[in-house]
C-alpha positions as CSV (number, residue, x, y, z in Angstrom):
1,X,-36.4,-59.6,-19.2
2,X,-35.9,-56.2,-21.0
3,X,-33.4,-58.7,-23.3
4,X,-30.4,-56.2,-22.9
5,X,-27.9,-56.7,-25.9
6,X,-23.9,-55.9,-24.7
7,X,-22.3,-53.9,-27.8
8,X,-19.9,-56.9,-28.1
9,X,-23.2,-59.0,-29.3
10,X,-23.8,-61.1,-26.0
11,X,-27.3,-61.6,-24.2
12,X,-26.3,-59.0,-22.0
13,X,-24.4,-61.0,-19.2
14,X,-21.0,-59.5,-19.4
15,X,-20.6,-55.7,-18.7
16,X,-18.5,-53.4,-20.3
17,X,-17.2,-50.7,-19.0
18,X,-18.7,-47.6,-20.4
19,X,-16.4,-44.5,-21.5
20,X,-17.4,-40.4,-21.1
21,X,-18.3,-38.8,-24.2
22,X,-17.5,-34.9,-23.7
23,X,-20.2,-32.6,-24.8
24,X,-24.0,-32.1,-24.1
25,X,-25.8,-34.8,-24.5
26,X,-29.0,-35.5,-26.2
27,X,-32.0,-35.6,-24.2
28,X,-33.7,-38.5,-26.2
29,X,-30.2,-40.2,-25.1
30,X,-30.5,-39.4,-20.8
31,X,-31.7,-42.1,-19.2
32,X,-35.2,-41.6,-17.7
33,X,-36.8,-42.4,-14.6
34,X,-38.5,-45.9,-16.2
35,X,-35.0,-46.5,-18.2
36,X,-33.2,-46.6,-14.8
37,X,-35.6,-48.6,-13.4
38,X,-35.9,-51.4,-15.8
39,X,-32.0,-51.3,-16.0
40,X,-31.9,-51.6,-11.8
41,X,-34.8,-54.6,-12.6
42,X,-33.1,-56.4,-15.3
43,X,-29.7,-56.4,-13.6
44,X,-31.2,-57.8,-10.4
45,X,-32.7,-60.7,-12.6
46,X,-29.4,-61.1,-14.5
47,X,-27.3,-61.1,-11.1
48,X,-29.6,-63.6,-9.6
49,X,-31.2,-66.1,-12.1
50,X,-34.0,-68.1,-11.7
51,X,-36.0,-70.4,-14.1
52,X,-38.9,-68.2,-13.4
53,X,-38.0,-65.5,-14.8
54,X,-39.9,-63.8,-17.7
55,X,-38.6,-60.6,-18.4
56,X,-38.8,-56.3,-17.7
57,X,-40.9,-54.5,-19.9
58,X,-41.2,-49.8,-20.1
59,X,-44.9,-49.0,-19.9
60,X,-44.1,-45.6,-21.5
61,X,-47.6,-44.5,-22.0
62,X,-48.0,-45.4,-18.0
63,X,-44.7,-44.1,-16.8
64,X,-43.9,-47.3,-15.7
65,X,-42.3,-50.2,-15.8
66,X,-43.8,-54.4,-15.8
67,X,-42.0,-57.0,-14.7
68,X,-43.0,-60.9,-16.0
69,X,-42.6,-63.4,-13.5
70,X,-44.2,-67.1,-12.9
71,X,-45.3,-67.7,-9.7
72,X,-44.5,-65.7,-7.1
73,X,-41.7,-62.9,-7.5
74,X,-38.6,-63.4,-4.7
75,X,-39.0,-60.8,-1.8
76,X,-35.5,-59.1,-3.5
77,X,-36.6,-58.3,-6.2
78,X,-40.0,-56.8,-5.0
79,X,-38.2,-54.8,-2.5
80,X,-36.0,-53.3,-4.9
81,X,-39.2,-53.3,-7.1
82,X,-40.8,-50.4,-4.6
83,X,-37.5,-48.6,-3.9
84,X,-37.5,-47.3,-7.9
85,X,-38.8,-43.9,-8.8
86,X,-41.5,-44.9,-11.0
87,X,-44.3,-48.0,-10.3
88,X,-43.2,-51.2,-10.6
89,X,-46.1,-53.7,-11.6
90,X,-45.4,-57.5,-11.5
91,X,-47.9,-59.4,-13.7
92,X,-48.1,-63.3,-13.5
93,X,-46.6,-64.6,-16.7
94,X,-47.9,-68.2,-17.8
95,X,-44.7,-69.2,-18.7
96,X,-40.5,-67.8,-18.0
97,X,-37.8,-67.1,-20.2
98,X,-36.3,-70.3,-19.2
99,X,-39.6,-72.2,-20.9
100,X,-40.1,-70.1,-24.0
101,X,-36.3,-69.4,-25.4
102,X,-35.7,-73.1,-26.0
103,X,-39.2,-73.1,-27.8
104,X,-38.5,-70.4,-29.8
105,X,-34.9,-71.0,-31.1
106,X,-36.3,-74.5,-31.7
107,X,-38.9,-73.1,-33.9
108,X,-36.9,-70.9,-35.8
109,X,-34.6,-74.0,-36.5
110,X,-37.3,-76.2,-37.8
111,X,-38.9,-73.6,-40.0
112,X,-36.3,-71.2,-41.4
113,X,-38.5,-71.8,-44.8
114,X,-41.4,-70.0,-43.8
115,X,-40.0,-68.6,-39.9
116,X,-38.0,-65.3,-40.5
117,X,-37.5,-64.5,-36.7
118,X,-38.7,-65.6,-33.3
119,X,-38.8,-64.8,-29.5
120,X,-40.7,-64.7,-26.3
121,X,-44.2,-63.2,-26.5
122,X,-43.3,-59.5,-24.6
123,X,-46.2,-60.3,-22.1
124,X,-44.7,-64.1,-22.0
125,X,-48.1,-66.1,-22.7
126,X,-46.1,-67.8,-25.9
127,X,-43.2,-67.7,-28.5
128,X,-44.3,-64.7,-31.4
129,X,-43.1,-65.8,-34.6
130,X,-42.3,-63.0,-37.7
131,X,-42.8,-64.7,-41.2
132,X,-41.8,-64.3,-44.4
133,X,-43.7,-63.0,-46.8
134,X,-43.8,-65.7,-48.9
135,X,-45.2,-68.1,-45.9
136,X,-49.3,-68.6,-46.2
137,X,-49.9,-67.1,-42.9
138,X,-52.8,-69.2,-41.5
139,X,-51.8,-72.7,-42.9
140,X,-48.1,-72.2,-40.8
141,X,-49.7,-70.7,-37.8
142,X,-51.6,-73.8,-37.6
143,X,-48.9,-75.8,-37.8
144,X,-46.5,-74.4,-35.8
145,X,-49.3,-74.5,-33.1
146,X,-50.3,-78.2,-33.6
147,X,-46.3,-79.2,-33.3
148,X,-45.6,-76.9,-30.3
149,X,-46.5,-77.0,-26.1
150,X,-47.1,-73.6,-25.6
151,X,-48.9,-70.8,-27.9
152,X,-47.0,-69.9,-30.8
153,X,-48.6,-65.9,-31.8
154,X,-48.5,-64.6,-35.2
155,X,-46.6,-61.3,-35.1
156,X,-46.1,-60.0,-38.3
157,X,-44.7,-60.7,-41.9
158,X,-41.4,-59.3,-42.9
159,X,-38.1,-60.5,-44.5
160,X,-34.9,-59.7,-42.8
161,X,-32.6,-57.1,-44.7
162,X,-29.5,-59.0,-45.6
163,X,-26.7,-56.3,-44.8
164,X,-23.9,-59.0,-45.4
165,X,-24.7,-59.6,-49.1
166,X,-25.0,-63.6,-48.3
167,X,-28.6,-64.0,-48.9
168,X,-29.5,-67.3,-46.8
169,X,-33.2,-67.4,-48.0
170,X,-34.5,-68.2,-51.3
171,X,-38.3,-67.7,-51.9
């Protein structure tokens, strides 16, 4: 699901109420015709959850907007699906949120050594794991994949920023 953070850190699942800011605002802040629609999406899937969820991804290049789903999307949501402004394509997902999240946090917990982040796969086909740049990237690949279920996809190599000053990982 287009994983919506709240400003008070949740997954999204609590609404705030949002104040007026006086004054123009900026176009690259207006909400757009996919924006709305993956908001209108995501909320549905929030509002109404089900294990086979995957999530609600912006196709900006397409001017449209993808929703992840395993097996067969409830009639809901594909009739709210074709009353949005923009397209609305569902695409079978291989797996749900509900099947990769506990992979992924489990993941990150085993492996904080050479695992820097991880999360759902955006087309949900696996978990996509960044590394750290001191990991060898092929060796922990292999075994993340030989230990896990369901694909585990390289995504890229980075090291977090530390903006607390508590650095938590030593190379």
């Amino acid at each position: 699901m287009l994983k919506m953070m709240a400003e008070d850190g949740t997954n999204g699942r609590t609404h705030r109420d949002s104040k007026a800011i006086p004054g123009p605002v900026p176009a690259e802040l207006m909400p757009t015709p996919p924006s709305t629609a993956a908001q209108n999406l995501s909320e549905w899937i929030v509002e109404n959850p089900n294990v086979n969820s995957g999530g609600v991804v912006i196709l900006r290049d397409r001017e449209a907007v993808a929703v992840y789903w395993k097996g067969t999307p409830p009639a809901e949501l594909q009739s709210l699906a074709a009353a949005q402004a923009v397209p609305v394509i569902f695409h079978a997902s291989r797996y749900s949120l509900a099947d990769l999240d506990p992979v992924a946090r489990q993941v990150l917990a085993d492996h904080r050594d050479v695992v820097s982040s991880t999360g759902p796969n955006r087309d949900y086909s696996g978990v996509s794991v960044t590394l750290w740049s001191t990991a060898p990237v092929e060796a922990t690949m292999a075994d993340l994949n030989a230990e896990s279920d369901v694909p585990i996809l390289f995504w890229k190599v980075a090291d977090p920023v530390d903006l607390t000053g508590n650095a938590t990982h030593t190379s």
